[in-house]
C-alpha positions as a printed Julia matrix, in Angstrom:
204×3 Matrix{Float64}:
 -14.49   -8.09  71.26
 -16.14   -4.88  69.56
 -19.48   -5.88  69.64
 -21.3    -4.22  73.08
 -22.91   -8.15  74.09
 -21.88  -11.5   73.89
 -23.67  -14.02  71.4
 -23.53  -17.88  70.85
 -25.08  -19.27  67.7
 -24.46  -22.75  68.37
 -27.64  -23.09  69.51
 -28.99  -21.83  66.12
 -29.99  -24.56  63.32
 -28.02  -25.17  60.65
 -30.66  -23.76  58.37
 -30.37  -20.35  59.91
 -26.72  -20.27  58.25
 -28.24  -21.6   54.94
 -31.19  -18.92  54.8
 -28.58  -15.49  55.2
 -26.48  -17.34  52.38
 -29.78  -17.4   50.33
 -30.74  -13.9   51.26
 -27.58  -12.76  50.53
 -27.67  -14.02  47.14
 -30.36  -12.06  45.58
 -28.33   -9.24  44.3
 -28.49   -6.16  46.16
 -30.89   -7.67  49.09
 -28.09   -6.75  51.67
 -28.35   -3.53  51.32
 -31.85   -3.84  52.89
 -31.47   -6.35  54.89
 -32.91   -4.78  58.46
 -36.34   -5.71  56.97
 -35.7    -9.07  56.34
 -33.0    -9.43  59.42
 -35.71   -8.83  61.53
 -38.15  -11.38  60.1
 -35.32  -13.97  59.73
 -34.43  -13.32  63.52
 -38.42  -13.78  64.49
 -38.56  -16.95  62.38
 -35.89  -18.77  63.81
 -36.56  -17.09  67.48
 -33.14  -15.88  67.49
 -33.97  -13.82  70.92
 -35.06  -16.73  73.02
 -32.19  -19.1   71.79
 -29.4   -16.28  72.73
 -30.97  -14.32  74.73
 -29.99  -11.11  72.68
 -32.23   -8.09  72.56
 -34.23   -8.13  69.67
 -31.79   -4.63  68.66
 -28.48   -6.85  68.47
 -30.05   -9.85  67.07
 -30.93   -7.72  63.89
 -27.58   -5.91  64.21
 -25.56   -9.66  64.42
 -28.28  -11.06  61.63
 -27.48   -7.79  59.19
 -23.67   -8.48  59.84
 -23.84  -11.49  59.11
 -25.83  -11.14  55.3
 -23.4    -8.2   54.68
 -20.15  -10.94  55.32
 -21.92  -13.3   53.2
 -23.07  -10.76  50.34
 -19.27   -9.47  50.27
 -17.92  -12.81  50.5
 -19.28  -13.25  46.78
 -19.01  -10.81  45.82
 -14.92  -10.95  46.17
 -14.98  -14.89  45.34
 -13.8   -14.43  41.98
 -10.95  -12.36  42.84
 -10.03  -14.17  45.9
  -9.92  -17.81  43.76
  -7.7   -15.75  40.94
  -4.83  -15.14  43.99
  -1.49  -16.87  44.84
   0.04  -16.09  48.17
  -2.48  -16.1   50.69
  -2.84  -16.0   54.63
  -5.19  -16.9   57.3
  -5.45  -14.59  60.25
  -7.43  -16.8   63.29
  -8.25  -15.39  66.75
  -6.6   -16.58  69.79
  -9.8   -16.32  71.64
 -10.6   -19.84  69.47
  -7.83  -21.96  71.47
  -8.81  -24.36  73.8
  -6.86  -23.13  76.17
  -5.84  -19.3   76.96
  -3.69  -20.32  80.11
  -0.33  -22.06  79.92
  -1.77  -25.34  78.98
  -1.59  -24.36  75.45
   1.65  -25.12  73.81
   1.67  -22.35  71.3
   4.76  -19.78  71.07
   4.2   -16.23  70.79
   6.0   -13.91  68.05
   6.33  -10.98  69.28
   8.16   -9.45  66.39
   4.67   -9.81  64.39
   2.72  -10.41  66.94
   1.32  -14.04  66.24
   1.19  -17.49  68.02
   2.67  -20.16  66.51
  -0.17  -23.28  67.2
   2.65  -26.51  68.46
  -0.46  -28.7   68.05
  -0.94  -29.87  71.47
  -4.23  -30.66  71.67
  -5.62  -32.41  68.97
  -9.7   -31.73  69.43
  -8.41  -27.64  69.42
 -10.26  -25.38  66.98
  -7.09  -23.52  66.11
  -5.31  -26.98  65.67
  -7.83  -27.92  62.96
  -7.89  -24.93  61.07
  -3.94  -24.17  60.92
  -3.59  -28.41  59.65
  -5.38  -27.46  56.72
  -4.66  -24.43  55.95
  -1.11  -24.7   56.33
  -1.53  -28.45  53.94
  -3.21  -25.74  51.71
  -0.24  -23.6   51.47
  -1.19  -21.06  53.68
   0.85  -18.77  56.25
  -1.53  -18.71  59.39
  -1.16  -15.9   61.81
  -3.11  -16.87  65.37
  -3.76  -13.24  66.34
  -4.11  -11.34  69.73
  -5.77   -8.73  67.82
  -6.82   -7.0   64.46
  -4.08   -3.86  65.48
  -1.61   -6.25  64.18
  -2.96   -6.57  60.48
  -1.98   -3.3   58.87
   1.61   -4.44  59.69
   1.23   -8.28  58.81
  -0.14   -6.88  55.34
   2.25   -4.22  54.83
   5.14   -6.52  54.82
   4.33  -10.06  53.98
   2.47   -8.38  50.31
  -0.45  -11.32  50.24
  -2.92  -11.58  47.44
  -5.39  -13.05  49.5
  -6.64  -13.22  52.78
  -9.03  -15.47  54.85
  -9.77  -13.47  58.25
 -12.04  -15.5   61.09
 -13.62  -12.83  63.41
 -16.84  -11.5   64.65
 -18.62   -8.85  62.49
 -17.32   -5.74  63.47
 -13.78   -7.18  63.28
 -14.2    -8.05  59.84
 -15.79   -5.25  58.32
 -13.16   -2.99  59.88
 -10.45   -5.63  58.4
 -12.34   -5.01  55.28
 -11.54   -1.56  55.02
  -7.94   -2.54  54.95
  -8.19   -5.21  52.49
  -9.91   -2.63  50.49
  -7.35    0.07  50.94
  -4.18   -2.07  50.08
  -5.99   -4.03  47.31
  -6.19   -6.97  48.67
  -9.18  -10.01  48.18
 -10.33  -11.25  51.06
 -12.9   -13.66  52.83
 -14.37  -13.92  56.11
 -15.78  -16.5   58.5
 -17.8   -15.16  60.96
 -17.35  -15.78  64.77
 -20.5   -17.78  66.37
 -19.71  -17.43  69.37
 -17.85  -14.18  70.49
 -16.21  -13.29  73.69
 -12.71  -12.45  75.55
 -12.0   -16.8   75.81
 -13.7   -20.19  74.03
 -14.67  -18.06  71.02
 -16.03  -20.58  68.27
 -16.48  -20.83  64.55
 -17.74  -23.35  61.87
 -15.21  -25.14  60.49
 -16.61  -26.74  58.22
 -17.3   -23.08  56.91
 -13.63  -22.11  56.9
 -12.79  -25.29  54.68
 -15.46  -23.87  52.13
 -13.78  -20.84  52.24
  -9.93  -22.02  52.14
């Protein structure tokens, strides 16, 4: 959990989501986006709906256009690749105790989702992905990437995470030459982290 607060966007209406993707369109925009962050953040009353300081709701809003602008700006490349993986965050199961079937690899280190519970997050997303041909790692942390990367040689890679995660899995991508797209986190936190799948399956 990088970030220095907590945040939950579920509150947020869809049409939040659909305004960064806009903004993040118009070429170059993200590059100035703590203007606009901040006006977007005042329009949808971002503050009083999460309770963020006005500070981190700009921060989480400029994130946020930045994933977007770099998601297409890699789309091309990404669609162009064969092997791919999905890396997803434990934090998203529905259960972190021992109710939650899942084996851990510590060779990697990933858990292995055993499908236990069938309204799971994590559940969802490793069914498709895995239908789509993905490997899915279920990670404990981003430490374990450089390694994942280094040996399993993917073309592409989907990574779920909150901002900071991603931009710092970025750099990776970046450095090994590697396309990649992200799903943002809207909800972060050490347990019942959340994202939109219906975002992922975009994405995938």
């Amino acid at each position: 959990m990088p970030y220095k607060f907590t945040f939950d966007l579920s509150r947020i209406p869809r049409l939040f989501f659909t305004e960064i993707a806009k903004v993040s369109y118009q070429k170059g925009l993200h590059k100035k986006a703590g203007k606009i962050a901040l006006e977007i953040v005042k329009r949808f009353k971002v503050q009083e709906l999460t309770g963020l300081n006005l500070s981190d709701a700009v921060l989480l809003l400029e994130d946020l256009i930045d994933i977007q602008a770099r998601n297409i700006v890699e789309r091309e490349n990404f669609m162009q690749t064969g092997k791919r993986a999905l890396f997803l965050p434990h934090c998203s199961r529905k259960y972190m105790d021992n109710r939650c079937k899942a084996d851990f690899n510590p060779k990697i280190p990933t858990y292995v989702c055993n499908h236990c519970s069938s309204d799971c997050l994590i559940h969802k997303a490793v069914t498709v992905a895995e239908k789509k041909g993905y490997d899915v790692y279920i990670l404990p942390g981003g430490s374990c990437i450089p390694k994942i990367l280094k040996t399993k040689h993917y073309d592409g890679v989907v990574g779920v995470a909150c901002g900071e995660e991603i931009k710092l899995g970025g750099e990776i991508l970046r450095k090994l030459g590697i396309a990649g797209q992200a799903v943002p986190l809207i909800k972060n936190g050490c347990a019942n982290t959340s994202f939109n799948l219906e975002t992922l399956l975009k994405i995938l």
